[in-house]
Phi, psi and omega in degrees: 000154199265159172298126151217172211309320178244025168317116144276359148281150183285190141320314166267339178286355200255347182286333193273323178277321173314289204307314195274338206261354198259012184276149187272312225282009178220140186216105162313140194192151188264184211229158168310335196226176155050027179085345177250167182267213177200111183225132182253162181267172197282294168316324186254013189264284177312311175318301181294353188287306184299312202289304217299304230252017186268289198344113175258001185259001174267270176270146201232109158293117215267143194274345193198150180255127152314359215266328184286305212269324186312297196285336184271314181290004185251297183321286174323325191266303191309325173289320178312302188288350166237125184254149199286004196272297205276286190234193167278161177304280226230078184287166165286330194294321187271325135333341130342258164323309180309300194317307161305315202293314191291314178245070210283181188232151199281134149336137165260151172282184203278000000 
């Protein structure tokens, strides 16, 4: 593996993670806290997938994806609240922000 500029892995650890994340029979994932990671076998990666989103007291099954009206009610509230008084129409942060909204990153499952 050619070196690179920000590794906090050794060589063999980045070598062990290349053997593993390119094996199917494993799935890498990033851990809730500190930067670290998880890596599951493929069968108890799925089992937990299922047991979280079964959870009805967690998760609600939606009939539809929310994801278009969620982003027109944010664009929106967020347009309410800025006045040519307070700021410019279109600061870059917000612009920005419209470039997420617009272009959301796919949910990962669990």
């Amino acid at each position: 593996f050619p070196p690179l500029a920000h590794s906090n892995l050794s060589l063999p650890e980045r070598t062990a993670l290349h053997s593993l994340s390119s094996n199917p029979n494993w799935i890498i994932k990033p851990a809730d806290k500190e930067g670290a990671m998880v890596i599951w076998h493929v069968d108890l990666y799925r089992t937990e997938q299922r047991r979280q989103v079964s959870d009805t007291t967690s998760y609600l099954s939606l009939d539809h994806n929310p994801t278009e009206e969620h982003q027109i009610l944010i664009s929106h509230t967020i347009s309410d609240f800025i006045t040519p008084a307070l700021c410019p129409p279109k600061p870059p942060t917000l612009w920005l922000l419209q470039v997420a909204l617009a272009f959301p990153l796919s949910p990962s499952p669990p």
